[in-house]
Backbone atoms as SQL, in Angstrom:
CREATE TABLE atoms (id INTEGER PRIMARY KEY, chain TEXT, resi INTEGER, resn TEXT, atom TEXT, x REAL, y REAL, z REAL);
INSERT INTO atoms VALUES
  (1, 'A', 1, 'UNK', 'N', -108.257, 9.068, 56.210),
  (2, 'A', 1, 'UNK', 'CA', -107.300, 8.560, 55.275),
  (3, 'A', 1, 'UNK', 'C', -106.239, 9.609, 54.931),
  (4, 'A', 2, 'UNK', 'N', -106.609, 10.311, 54.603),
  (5, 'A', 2, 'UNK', 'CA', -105.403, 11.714, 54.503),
  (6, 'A', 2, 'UNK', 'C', -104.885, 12.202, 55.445),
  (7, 'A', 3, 'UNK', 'N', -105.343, 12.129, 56.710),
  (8, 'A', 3, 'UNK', 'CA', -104.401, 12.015, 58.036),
  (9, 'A', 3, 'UNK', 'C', -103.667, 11.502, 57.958),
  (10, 'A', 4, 'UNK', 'N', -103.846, 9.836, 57.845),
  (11, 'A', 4, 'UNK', 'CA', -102.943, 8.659, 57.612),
  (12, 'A', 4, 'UNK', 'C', -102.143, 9.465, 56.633),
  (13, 'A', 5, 'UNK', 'N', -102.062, 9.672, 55.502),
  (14, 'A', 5, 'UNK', 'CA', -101.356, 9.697, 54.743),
  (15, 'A', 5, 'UNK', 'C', -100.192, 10.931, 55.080),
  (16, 'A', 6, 'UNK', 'N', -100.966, 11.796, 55.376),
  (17, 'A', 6, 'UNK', 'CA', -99.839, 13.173, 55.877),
  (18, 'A', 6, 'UNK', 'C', -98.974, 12.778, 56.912),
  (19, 'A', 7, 'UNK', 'N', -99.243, 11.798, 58.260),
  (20, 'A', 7, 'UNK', 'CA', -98.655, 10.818, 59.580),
  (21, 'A', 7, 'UNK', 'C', -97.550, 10.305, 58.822),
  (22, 'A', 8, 'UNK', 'N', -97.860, 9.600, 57.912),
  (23, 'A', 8, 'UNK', 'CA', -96.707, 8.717, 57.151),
  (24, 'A', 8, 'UNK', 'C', -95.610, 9.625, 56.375),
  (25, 'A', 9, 'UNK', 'N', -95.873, 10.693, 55.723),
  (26, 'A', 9, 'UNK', 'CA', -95.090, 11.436, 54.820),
  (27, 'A', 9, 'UNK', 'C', -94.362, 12.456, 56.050),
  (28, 'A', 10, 'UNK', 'N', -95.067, 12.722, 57.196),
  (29, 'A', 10, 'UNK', 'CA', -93.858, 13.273, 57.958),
  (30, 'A', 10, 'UNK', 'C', -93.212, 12.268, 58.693),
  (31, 'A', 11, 'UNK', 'N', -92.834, 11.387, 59.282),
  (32, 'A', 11, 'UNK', 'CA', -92.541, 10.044, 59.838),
  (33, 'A', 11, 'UNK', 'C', -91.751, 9.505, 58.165),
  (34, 'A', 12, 'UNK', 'N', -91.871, 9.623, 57.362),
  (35, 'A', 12, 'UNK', 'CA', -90.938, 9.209, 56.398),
  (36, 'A', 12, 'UNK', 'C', -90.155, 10.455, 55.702),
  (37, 'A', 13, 'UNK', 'N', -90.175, 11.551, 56.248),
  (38, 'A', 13, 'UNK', 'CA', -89.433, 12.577, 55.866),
  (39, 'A', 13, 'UNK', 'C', -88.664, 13.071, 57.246),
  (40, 'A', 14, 'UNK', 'N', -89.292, 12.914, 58.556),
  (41, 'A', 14, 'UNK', 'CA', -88.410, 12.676, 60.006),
  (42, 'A', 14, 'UNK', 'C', -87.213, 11.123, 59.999),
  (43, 'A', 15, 'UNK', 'N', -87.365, 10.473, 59.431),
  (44, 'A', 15, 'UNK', 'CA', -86.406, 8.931, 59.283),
  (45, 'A', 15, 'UNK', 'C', -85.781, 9.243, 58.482),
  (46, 'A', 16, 'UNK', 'N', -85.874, 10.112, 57.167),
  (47, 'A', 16, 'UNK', 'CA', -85.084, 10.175, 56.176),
  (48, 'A', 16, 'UNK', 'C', -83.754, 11.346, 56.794),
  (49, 'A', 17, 'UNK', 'N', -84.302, 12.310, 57.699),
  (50, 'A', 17, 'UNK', 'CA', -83.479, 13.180, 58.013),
  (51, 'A', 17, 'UNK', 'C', -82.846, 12.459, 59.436),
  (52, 'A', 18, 'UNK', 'N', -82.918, 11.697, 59.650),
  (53, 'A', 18, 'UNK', 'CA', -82.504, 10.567, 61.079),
  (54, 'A', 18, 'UNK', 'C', -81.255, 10.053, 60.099),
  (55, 'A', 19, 'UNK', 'N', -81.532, 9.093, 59.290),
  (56, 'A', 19, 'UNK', 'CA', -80.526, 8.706, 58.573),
  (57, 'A', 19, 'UNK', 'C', -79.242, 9.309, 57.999),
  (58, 'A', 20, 'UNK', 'N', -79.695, 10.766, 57.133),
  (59, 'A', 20, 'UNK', 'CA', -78.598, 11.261, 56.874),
  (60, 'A', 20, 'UNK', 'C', -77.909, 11.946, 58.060),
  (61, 'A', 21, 'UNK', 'N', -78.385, 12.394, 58.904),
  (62, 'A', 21, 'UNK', 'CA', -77.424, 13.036, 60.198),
  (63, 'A', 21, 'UNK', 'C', -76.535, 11.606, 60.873),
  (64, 'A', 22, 'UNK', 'N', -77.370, 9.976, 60.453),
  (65, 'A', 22, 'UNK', 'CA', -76.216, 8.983, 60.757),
  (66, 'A', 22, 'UNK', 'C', -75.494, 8.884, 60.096),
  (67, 'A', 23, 'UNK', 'N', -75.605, 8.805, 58.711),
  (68, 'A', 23, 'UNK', 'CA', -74.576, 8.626, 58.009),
  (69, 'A', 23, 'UNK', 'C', -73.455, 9.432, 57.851),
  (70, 'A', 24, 'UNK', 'N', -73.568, 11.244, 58.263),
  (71, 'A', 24, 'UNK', 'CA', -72.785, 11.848, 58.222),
  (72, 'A', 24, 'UNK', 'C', -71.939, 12.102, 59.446),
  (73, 'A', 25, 'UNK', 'N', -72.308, 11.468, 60.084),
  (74, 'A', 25, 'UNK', 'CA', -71.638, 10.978, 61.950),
  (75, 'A', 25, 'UNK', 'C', -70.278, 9.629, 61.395),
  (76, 'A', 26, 'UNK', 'N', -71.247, 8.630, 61.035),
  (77, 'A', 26, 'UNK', 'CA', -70.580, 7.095, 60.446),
  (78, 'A', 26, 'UNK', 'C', -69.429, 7.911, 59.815),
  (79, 'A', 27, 'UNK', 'N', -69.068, 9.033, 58.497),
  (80, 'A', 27, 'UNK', 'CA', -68.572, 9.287, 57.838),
  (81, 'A', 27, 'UNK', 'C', -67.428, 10.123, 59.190),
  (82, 'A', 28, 'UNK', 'N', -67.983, 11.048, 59.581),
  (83, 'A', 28, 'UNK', 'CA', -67.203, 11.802, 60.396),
  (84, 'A', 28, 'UNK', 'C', -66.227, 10.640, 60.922),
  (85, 'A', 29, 'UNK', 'N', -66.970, 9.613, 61.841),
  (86, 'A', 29, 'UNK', 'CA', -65.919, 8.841, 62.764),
  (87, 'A', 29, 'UNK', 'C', -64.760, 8.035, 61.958),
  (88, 'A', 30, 'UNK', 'N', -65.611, 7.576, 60.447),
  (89, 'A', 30, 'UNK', 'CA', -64.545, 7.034, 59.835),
  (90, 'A', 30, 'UNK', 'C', -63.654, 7.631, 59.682),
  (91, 'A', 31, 'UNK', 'N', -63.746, 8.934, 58.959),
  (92, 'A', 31, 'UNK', 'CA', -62.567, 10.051, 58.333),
  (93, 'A', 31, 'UNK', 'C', -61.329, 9.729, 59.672),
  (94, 'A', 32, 'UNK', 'N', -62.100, 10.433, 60.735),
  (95, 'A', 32, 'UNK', 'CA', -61.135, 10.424, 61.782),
  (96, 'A', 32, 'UNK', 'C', -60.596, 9.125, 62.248),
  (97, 'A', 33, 'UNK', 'N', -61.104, 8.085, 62.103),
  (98, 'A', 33, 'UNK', 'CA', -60.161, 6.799, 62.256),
  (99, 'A', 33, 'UNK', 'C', -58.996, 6.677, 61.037),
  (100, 'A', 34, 'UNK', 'N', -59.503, 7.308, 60.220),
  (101, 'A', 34, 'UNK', 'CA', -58.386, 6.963, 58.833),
  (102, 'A', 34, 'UNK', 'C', -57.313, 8.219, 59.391),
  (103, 'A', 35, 'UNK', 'N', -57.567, 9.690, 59.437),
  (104, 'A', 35, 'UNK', 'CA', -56.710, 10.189, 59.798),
  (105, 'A', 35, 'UNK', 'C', -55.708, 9.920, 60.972),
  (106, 'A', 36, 'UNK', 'N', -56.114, 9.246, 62.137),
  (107, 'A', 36, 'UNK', 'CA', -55.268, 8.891, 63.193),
  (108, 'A', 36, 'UNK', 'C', -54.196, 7.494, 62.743),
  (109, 'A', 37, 'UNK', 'N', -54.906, 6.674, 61.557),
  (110, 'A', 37, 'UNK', 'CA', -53.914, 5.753, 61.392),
  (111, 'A', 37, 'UNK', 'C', -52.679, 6.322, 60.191),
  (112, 'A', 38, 'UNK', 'N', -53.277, 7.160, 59.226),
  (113, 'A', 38, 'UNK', 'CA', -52.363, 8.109, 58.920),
  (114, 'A', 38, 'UNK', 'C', -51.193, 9.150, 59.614),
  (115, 'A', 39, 'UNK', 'N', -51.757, 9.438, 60.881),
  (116, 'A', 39, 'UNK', 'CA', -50.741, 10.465, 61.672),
  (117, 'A', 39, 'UNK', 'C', -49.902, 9.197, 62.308),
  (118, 'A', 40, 'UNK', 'N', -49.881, 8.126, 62.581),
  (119, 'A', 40, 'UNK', 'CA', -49.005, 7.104, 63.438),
  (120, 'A', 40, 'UNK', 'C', -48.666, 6.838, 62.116),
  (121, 'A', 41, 'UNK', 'N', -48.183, 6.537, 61.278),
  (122, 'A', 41, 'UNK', 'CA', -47.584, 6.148, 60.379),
  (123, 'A', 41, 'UNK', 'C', -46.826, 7.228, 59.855),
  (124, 'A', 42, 'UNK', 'N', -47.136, 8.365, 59.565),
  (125, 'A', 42, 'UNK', 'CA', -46.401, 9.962, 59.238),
  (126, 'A', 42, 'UNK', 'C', -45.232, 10.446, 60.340),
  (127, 'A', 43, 'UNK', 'N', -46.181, 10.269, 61.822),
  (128, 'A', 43, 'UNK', 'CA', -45.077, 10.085, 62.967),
  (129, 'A', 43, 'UNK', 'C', -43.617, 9.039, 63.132),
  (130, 'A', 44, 'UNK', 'N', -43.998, 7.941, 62.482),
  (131, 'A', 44, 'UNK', 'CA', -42.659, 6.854, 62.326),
  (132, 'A', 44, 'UNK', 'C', -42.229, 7.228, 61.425),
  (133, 'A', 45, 'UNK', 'N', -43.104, 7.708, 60.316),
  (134, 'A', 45, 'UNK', 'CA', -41.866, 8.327, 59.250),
  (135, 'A', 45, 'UNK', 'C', -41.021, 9.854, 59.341),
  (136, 'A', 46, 'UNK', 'N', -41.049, 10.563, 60.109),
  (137, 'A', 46, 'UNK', 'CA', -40.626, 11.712, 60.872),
  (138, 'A', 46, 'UNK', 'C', -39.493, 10.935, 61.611),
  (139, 'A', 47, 'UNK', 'N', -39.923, 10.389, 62.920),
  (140, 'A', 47, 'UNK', 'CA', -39.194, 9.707, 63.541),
  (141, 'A', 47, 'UNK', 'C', -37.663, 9.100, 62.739),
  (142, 'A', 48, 'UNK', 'N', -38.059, 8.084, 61.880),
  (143, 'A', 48, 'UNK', 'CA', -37.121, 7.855, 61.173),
  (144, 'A', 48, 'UNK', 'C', -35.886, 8.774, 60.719),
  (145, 'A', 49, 'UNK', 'N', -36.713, 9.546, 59.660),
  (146, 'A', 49, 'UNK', 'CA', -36.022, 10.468, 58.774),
  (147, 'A', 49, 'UNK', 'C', -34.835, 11.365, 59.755),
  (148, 'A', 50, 'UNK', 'N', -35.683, 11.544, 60.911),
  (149, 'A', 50, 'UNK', 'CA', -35.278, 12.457, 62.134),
  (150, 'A', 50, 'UNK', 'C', -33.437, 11.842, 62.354),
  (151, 'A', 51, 'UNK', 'N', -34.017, 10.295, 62.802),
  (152, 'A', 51, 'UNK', 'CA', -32.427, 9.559, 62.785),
  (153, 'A', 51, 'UNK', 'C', -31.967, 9.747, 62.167),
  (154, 'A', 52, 'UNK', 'N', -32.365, 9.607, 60.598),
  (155, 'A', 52, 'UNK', 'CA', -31.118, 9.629, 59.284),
  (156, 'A', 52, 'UNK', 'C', -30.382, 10.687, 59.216),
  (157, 'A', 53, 'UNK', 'N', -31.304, 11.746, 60.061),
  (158, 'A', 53, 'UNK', 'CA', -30.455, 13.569, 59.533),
  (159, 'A', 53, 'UNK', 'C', -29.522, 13.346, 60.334),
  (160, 'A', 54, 'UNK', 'N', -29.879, 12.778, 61.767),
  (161, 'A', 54, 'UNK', 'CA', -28.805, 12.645, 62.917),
  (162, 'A', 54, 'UNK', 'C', -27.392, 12.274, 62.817),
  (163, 'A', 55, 'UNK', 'N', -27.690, 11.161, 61.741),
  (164, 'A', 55, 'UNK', 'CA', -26.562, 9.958, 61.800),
  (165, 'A', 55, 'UNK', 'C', -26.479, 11.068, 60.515),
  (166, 'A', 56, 'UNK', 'N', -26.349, 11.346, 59.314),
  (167, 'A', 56, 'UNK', 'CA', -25.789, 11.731, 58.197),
  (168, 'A', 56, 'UNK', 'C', -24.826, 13.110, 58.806),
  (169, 'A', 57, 'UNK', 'N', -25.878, 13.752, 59.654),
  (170, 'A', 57, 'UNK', 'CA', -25.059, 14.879, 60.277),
  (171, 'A', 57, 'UNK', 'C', -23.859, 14.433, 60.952),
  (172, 'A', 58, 'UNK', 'N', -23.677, 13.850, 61.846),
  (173, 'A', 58, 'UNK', 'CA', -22.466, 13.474, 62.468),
  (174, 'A', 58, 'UNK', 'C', -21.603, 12.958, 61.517),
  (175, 'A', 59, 'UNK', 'N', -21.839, 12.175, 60.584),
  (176, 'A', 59, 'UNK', 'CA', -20.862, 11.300, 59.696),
  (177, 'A', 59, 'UNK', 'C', -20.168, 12.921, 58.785),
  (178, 'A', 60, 'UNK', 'N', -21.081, 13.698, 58.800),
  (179, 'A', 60, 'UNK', 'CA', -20.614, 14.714, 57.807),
  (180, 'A', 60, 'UNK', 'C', -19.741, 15.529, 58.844),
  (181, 'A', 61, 'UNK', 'N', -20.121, 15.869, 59.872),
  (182, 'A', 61, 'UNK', 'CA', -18.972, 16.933, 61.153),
  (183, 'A', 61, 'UNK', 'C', -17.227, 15.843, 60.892),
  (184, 'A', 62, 'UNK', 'N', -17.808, 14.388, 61.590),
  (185, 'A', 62, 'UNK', 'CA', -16.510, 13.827, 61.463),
  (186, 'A', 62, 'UNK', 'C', -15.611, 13.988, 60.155),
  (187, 'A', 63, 'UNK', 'N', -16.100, 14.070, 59.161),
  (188, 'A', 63, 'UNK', 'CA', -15.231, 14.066, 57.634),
  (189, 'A', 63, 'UNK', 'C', -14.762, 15.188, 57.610),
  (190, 'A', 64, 'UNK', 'N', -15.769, 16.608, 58.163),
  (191, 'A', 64, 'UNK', 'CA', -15.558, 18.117, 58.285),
  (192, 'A', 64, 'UNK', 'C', -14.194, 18.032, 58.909),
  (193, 'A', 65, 'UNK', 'N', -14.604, 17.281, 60.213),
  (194, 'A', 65, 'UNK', 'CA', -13.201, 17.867, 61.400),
  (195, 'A', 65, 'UNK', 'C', -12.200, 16.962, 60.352),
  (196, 'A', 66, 'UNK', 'N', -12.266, 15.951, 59.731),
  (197, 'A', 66, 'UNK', 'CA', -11.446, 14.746, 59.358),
  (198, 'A', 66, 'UNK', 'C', -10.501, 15.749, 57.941),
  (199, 'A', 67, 'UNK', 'N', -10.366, 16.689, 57.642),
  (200, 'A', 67, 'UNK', 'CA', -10.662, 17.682, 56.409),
  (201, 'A', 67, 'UNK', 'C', -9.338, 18.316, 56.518),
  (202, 'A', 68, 'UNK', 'N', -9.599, 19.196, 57.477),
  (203, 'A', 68, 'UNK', 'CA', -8.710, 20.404, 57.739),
  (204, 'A', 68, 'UNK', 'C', -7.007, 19.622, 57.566),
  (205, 'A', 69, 'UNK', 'N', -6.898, 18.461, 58.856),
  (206, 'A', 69, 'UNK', 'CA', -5.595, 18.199, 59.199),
  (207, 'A', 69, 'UNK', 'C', -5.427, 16.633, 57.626),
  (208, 'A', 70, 'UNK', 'N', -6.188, 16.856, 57.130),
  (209, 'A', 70, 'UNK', 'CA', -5.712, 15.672, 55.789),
  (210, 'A', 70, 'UNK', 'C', -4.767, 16.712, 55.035),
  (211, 'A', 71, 'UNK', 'N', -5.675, 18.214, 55.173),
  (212, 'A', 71, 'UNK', 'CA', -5.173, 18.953, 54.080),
  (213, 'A', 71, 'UNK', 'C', -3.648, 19.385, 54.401),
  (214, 'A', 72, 'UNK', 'N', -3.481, 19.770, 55.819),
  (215, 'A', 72, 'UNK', 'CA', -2.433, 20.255, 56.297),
  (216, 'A', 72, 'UNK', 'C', -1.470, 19.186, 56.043),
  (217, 'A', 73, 'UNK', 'N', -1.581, 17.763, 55.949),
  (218, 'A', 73, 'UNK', 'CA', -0.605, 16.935, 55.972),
  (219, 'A', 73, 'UNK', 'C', -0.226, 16.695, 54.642),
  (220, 'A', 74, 'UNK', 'N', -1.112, 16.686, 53.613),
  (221, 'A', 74, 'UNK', 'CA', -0.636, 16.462, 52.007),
  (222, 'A', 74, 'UNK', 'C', 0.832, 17.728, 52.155),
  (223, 'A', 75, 'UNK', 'N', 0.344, 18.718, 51.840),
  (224, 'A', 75, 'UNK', 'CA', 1.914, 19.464, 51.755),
  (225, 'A', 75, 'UNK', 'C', 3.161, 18.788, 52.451),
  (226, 'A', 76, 'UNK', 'N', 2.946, 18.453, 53.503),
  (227, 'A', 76, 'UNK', 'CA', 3.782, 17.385, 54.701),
  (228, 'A', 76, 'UNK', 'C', 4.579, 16.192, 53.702),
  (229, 'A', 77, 'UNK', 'N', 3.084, 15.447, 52.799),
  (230, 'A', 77, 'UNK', 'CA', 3.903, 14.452, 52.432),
  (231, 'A', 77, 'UNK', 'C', 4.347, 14.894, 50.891),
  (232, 'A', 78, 'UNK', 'N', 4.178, 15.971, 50.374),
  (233, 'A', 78, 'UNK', 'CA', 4.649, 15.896, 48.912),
  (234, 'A', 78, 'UNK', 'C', 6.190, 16.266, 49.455),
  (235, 'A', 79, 'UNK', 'N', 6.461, 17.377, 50.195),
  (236, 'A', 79, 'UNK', 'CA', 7.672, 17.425, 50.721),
  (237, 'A', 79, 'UNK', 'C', 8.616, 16.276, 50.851),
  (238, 'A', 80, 'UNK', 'N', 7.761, 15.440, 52.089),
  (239, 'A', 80, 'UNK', 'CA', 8.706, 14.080, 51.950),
  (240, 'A', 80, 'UNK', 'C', 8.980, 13.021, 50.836),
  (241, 'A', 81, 'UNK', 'N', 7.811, 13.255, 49.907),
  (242, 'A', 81, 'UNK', 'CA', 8.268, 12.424, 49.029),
  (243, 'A', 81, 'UNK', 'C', 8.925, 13.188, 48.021),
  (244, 'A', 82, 'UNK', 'N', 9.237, 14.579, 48.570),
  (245, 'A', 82, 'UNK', 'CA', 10.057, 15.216, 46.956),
  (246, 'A', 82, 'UNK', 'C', 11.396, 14.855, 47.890),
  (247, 'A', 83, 'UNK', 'N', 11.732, 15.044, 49.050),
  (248, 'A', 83, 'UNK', 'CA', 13.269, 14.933, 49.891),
  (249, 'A', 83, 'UNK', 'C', 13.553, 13.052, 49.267),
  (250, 'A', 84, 'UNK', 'N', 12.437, 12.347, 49.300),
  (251, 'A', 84, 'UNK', 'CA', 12.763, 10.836, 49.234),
  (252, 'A', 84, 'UNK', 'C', 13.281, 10.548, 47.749),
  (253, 'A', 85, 'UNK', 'N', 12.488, 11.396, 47.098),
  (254, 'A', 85, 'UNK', 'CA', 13.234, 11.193, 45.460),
  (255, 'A', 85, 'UNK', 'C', 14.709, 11.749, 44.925),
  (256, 'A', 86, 'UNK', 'N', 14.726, 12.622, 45.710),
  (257, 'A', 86, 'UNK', 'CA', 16.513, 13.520, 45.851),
  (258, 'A', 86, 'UNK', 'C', 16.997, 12.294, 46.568),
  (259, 'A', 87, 'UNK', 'N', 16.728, 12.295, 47.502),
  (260, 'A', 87, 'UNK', 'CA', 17.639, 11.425, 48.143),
  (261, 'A', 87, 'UNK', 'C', 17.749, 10.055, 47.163),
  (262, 'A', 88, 'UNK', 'N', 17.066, 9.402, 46.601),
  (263, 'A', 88, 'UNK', 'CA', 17.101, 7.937, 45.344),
  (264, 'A', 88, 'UNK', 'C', 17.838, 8.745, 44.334),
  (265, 'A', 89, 'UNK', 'N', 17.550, 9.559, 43.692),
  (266, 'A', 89, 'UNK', 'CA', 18.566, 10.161, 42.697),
  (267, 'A', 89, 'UNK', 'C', 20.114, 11.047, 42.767),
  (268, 'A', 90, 'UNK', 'N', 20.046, 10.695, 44.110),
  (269, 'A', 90, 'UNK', 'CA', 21.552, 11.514, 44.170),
  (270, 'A', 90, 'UNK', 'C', 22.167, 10.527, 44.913);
């Protein structure tokens, strides 16, 4: 009878340590399924953002280059419109 009984208490202390090495496997594979659907979703949002810098960057060079010759031309037109007002008043 105490054979029996010692048979059973290792056989229920060998299953108990069976279990937690599954459950901490189950846990492992989950984590890593959650992290991979996290990195494809982090990746499209990279991706994205990636475009927006693209497109904001260019829109900002064009206004840059668009800059210089606006500025050069204001003097251009206060001139003409100071010659256009002489010319209406005289």
């Amino acid at each position: 009878m105490k054979t029996d009984l010692a048979l059973a208490r290792q056989e229920i202390t060998a299953l108990r340590e069976e279990r937690d090495k599954l459950k901490d496997a189950v846990r492992r594979q989950l984590g890593q399924q959650l992290d991979q659907v996290g990195t494809g979703e982090l990746a499209a949002r990279i991706d994205e953002l990636s475009r927006q810098n693209a497109e904001l960057t260019a829109e900002r060079d064009a206004l840059t280059r668009g800059t210089p010759s606006g500025r050069r031309s204001l003097p251009r037109r206060r001139r003409t419109g100071t010659r256009l007002a002489r010319a209406c008043a005289g």
